[in-house]
C-alpha positions as CSV (number, residue, x, y, z in Angstrom):
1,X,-134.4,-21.2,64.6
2,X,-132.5,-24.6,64.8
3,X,-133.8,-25.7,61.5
4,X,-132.4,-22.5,60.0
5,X,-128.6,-22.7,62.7
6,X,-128.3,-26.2,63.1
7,X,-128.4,-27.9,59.2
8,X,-126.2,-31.1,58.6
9,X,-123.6,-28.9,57.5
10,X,-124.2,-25.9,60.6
11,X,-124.2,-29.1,62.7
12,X,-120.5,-30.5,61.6
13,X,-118.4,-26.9,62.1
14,X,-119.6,-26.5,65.0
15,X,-118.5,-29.5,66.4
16,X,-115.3,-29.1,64.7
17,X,-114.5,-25.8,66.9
18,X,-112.4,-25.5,69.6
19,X,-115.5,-25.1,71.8
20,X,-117.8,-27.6,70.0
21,X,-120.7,-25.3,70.2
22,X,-121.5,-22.4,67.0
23,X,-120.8,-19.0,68.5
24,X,-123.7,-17.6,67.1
25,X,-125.9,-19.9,68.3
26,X,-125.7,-19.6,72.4
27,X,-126.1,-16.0,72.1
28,X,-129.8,-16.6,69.7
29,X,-131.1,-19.3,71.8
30,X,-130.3,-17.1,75.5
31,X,-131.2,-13.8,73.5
32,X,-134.2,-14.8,71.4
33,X,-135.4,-17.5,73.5
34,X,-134.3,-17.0,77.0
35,X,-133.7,-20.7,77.4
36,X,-131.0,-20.5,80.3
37,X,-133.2,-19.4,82.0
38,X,-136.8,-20.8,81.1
39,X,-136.5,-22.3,85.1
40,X,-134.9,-19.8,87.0
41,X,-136.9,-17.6,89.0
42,X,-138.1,-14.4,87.9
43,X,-135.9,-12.7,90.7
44,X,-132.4,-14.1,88.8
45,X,-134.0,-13.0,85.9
46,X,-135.2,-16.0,84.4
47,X,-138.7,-16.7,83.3
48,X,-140.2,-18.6,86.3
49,X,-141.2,-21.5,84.8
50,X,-140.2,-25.0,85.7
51,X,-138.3,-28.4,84.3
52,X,-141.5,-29.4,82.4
53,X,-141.2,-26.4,80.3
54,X,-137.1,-26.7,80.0
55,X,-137.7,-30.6,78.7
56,X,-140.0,-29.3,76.1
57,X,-137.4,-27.4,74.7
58,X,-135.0,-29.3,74.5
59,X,-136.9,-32.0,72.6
60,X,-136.8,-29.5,70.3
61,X,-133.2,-29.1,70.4
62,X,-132.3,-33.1,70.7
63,X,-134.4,-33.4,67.3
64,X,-131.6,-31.0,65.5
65,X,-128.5,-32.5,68.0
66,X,-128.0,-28.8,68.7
67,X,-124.2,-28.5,70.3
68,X,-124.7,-25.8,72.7
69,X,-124.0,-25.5,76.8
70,X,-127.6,-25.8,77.7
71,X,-127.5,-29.2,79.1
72,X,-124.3,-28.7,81.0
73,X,-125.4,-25.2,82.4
74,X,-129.0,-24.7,82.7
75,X,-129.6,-28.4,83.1
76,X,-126.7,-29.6,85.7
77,X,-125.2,-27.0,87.2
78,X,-127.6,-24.0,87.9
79,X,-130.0,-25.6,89.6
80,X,-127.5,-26.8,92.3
81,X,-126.8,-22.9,92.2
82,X,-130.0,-22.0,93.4
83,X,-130.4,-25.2,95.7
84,X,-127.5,-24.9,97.9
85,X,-126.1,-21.1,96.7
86,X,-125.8,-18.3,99.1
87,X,-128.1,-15.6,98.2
88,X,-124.6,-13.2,97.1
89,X,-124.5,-16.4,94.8
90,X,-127.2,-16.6,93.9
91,X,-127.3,-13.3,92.9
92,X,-124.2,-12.8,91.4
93,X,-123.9,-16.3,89.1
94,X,-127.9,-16.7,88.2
95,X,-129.1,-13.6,86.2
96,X,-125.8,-14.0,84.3
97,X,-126.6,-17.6,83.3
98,X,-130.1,-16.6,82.7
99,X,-128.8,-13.9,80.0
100,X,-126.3,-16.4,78.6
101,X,-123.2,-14.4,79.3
102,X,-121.9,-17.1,81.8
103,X,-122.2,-20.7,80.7
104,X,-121.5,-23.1,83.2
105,X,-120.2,-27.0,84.0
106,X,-120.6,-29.7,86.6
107,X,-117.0,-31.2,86.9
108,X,-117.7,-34.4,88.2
109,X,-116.3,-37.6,86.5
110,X,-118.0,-38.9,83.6
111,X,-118.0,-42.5,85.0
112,X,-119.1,-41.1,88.5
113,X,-121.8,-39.0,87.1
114,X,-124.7,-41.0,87.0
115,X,-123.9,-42.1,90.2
116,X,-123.8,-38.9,92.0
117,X,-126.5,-37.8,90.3
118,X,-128.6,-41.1,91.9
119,X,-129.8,-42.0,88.7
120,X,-128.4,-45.4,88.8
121,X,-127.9,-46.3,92.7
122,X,-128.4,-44.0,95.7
123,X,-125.2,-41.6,96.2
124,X,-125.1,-41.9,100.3
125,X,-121.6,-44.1,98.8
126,X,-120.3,-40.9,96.0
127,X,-116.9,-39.5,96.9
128,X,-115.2,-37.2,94.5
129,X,-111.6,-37.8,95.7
130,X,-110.0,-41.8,96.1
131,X,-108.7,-41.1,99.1
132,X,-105.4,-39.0,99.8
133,X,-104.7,-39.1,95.9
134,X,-107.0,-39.3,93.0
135,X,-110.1,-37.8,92.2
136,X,-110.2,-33.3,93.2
137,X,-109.1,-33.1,97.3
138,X,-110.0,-29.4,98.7
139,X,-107.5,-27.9,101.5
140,X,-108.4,-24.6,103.5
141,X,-105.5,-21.9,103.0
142,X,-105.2,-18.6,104.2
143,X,-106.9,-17.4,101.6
144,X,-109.7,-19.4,101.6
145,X,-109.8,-22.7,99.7
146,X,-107.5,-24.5,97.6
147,X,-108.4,-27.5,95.4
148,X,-106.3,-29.9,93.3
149,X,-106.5,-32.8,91.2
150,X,-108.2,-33.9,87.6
151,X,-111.4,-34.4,86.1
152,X,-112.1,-36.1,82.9
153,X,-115.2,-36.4,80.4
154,X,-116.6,-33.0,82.2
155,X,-119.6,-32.1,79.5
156,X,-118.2,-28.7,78.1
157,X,-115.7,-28.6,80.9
158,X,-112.9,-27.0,78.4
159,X,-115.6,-24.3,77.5
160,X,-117.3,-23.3,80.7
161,X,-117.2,-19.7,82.3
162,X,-117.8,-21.5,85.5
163,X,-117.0,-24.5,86.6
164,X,-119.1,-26.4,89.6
165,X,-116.3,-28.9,91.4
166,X,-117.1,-31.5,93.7
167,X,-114.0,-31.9,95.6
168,X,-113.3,-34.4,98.6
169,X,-112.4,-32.7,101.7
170,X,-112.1,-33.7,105.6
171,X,-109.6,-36.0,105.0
172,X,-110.3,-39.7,106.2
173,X,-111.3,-39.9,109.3
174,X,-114.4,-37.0,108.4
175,X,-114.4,-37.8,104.9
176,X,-117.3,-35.6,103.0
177,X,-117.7,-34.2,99.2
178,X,-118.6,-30.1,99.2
179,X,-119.2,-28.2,95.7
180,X,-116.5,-25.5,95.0
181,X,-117.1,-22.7,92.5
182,X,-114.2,-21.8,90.0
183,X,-113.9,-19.5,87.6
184,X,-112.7,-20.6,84.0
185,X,-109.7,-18.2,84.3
186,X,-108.4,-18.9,87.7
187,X,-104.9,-19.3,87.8
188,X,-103.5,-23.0,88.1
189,X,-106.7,-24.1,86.0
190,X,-105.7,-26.0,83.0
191,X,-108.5,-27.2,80.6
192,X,-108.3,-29.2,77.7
193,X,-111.5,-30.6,74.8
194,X,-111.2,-34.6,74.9
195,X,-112.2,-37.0,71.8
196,X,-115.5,-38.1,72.8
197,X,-117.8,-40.1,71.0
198,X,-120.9,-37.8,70.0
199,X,-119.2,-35.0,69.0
200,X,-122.4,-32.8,69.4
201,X,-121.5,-33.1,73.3
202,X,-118.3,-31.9,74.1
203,X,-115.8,-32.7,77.3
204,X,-113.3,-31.6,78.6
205,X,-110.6,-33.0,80.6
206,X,-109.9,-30.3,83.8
207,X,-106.8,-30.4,85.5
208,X,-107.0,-28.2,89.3
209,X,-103.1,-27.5,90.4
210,X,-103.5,-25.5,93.4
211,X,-106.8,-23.6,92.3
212,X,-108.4,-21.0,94.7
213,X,-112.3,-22.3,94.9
214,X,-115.1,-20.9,96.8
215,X,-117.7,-23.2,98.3
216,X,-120.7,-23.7,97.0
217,X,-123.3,-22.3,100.2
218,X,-122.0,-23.2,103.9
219,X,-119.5,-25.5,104.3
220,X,-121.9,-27.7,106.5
221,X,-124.2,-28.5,103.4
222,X,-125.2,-31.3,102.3
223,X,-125.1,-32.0,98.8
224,X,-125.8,-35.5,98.1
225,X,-129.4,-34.7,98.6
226,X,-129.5,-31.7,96.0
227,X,-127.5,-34.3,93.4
228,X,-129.9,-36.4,93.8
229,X,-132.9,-34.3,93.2
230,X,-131.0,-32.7,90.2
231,X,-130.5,-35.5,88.5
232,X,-134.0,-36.6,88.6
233,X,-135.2,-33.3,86.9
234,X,-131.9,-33.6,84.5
235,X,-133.3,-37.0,83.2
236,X,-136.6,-35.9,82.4
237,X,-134.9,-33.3,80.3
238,X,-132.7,-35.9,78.5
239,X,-135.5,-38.3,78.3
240,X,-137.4,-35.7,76.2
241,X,-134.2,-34.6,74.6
242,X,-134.1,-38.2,73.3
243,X,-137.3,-38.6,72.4
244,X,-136.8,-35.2,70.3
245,X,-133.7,-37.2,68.6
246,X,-134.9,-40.4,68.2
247,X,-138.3,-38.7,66.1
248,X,-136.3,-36.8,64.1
249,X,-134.4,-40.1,63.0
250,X,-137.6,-41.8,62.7
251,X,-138.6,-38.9,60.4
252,X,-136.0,-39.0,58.1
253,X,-136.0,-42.9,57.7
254,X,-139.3,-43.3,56.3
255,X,-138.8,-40.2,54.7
256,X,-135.8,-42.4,52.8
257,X,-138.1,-45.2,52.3
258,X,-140.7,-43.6,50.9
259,X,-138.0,-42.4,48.0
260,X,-135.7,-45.2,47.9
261,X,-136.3,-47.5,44.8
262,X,-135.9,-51.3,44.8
263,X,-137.4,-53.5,41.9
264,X,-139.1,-51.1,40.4
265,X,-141.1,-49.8,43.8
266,X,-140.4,-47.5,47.0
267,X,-138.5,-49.8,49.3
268,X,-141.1,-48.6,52.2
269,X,-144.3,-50.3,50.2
270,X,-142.5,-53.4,51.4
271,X,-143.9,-55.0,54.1
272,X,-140.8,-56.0,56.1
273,X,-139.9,-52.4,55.9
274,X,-142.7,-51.0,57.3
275,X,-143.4,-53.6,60.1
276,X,-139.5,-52.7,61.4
277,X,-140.8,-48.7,61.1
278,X,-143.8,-49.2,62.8
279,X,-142.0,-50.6,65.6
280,X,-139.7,-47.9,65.7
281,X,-142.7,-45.7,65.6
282,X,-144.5,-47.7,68.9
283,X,-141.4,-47.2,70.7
284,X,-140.9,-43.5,70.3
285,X,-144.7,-42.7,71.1
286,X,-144.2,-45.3,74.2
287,X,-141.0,-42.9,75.2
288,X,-142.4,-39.8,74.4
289,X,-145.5,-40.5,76.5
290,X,-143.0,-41.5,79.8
291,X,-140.8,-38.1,78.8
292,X,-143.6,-36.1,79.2
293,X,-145.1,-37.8,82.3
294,X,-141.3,-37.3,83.8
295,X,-141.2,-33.8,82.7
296,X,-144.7,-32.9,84.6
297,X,-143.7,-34.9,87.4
298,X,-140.4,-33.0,87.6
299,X,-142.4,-29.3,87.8
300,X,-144.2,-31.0,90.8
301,X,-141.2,-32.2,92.6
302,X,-142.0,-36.0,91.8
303,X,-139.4,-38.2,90.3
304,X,-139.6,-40.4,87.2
305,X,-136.8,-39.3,85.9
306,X,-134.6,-42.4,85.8
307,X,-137.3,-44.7,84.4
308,X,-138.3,-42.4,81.5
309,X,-134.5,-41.7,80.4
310,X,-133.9,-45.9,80.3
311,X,-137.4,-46.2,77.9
312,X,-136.0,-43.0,75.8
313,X,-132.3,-44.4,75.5
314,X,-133.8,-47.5,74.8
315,X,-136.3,-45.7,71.7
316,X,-133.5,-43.4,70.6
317,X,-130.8,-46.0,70.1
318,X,-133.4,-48.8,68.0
319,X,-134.5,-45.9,66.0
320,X,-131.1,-45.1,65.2
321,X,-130.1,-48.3,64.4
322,X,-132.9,-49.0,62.3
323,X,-132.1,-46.0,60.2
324,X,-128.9,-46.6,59.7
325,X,-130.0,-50.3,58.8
326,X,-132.7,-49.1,56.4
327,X,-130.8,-46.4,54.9
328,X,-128.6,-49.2,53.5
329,X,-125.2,-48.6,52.6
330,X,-125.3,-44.9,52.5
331,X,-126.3,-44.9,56.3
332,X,-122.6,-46.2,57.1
333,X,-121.0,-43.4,55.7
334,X,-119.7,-40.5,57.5
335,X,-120.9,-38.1,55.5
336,X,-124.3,-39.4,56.3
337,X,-126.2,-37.8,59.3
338,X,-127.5,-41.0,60.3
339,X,-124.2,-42.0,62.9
340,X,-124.7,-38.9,64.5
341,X,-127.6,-39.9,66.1
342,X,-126.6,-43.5,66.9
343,X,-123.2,-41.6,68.5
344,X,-126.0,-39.7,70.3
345,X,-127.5,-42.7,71.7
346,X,-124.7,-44.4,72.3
347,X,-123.0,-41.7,74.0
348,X,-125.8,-40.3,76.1
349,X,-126.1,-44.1,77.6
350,X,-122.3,-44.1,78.5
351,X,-122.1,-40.9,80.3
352,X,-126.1,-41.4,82.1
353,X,-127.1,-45.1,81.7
354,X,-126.9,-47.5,81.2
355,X,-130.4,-48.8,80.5
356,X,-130.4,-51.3,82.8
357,X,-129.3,-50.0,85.7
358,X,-131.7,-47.0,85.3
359,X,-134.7,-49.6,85.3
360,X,-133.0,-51.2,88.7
361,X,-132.8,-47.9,90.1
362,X,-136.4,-47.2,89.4
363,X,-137.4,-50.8,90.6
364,X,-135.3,-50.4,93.7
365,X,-136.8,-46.5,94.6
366,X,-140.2,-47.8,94.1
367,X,-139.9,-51.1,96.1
368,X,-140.7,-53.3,93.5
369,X,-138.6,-56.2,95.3
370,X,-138.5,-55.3,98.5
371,X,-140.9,-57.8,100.1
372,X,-138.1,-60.8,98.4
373,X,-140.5,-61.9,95.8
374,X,-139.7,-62.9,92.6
375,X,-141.8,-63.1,90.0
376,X,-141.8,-66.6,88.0
């Protein structure tokens, strides 16, 4: 199916759409393929199985870039649904997001993501508003509650159905961060697509005046926890999404060489060539081997998600490089395909990385440098 929906030129409408995503292409993968809900339970209609299987699809769908809301709802924002949901939420949001008729967004700030998340430092620290301005603050009203404020960099936040807010509330001196749920057409909700660098991953820039909200479970939840084990089982899923991507890449590149002729031979017979694929090619099986680990760690509620998504960033952006490199001038065209996936890279270690601090978040979880030493 994404070979067939998602060609280079399938692939560059839809991202030139208001929504970013190709309409017909949601509706296949939910309707076809039931991917909304591949890890939703069988009781909100989904098929009842777990991350692992989720990150095997989309390795499929990172090796064809596919623009479409499954990262943003089935990935971010449902399971904090079914984590901290009521069961009338539960009820009433999941079977629609397993069917595909409600996509969904997590509208925290793209620079605070990865922190809430606790994919790159713990998130006892994560606020979502700055105080008494800045950030989203949530008030009670008669009418429930009322939240106001801005979000920017929100993945498919100008698109959603629904849109999962983390708001500041308690003012300072019981200062706490609750998830409110809001629907895409609540009044006083003004949403706008933002410029973004991979332009397979749209955001949206969400503007709250005075928004009615409801919260997301009791208001005594805590939600840091359920961040946190979200974005473990969200970076196993982009880990292998990477990995898809940055095979692919490696696919096409020696695919290139192989037909590519310089002085009077394929430019891949050359051995410079193929030591600098072969690389690649040690890197992506290294990646692909800590995806898969994270992703069957995730179904059995272990984490290794940050450390797998640094080594598949890592793969997916040398791959990408390297085929741009070794496509030679044609890679630094835009026409070319080739800066899609080095946007991809680049992009995915903006809004979730970066690399670095992943690997100190994975040293620092597993004690590595706890006892002081150093290694020499």
């Amino acid at each position: 199916m994404l070979r067939t929906r998602c060609g280079p030129a399938e692939l560059r409408a839809a991202a030139d759409t208001p929504d970013g995503h190709d309409p017909r292409l949601w509706p296949a993968l939910a309707g076809r393929l039931g991917l909304p809900g591949l890890a939703l339970p069988e009781r909100y209609g989904g098929a009842g199985c777990t991350v692992t299987e989720l990150a095997l699809a989309c390795e499929e769908t990172g090796r064809a870039l596919a623009p479409s809301p499954l990262l943003a709802t089935s990935v971010l924002t449902a399971p904090l649904v079914l984590a901290l949901g009521t069961e009338a939420q539960r009820t009433g949001l999941l079977p629609r997001i397993a069917a595909g008729t409600l996509t969904a967004a997590l509208a925290v700030p793209g620079p605070a993501l990865t922190t809430a998340l606790g994919l790159t430092g713990a998130n006892a620290g994560f606020s979502a508003g700055g105080g008494r301005a800045g950030g989203v603050q949530a008030r009670r009203a008669e009418d429930g509650w009322r939240l106001y404020g801005e979000v920017a960099q929100v993945l498919d936040g100008h698109s959603a159905g629904l849109l999962l807010v983390a708001a500041h509330t308690g003012g300072f001196a019981r200062s706490r961060t609750l998830l409110f749920l809001v629907a895409g057409d609540e009044p006083g909700l003004v949403r706008a697509r933002q410029s973004a660098l991979d332009a397979t991953r749209p955001q949206g820039r969400v503007h709250l005046r005075d928004v009615r909200a409801e919260v997301l479970g009791p208001p005594d939840a805590d939600v840091l926890p359920a961040l946190a084990g979200t974005g473990d089982a969200a970076a196993a899923v982009l880990a292998a999404e990477a990995v898809g991507a940055a095979g692919r890449v490696l696919e096409r590149t020696v695919e290139y060489a192989g037909q590519r002729i310089q002085f009077g031979r394929p430019i891949g017979s050359f051995q410079a060539v193929k030591h600098r694929l072969a690389d690649v090619h040690v890197a992506v099986q290294a990646a692909r081997s800590a995806a898969y680990y994270a992703a069957w760690a995730a179904g059995r509620g272990e984490g290794a998600g940050a450390l797998a998504l640094a080594q598949a960033l890592e793969a997916l952006r040398c791959a990408a490089a390297e085929g741009i490199q070794l496509h030679g001038g044609i890679g630094f065209t835009w026409e070319h395909d080739a800066h899609l996936y080095f946007k991809r890279a680049a992009g995915d270690e903006l809004l979730f990385g970066p690399v670095h601090r992943l690997r100190d978040r994975a040293a620092e979880t597993a004690g590595l440098f706890t006892g002081g030493e150093v290694a020499v």
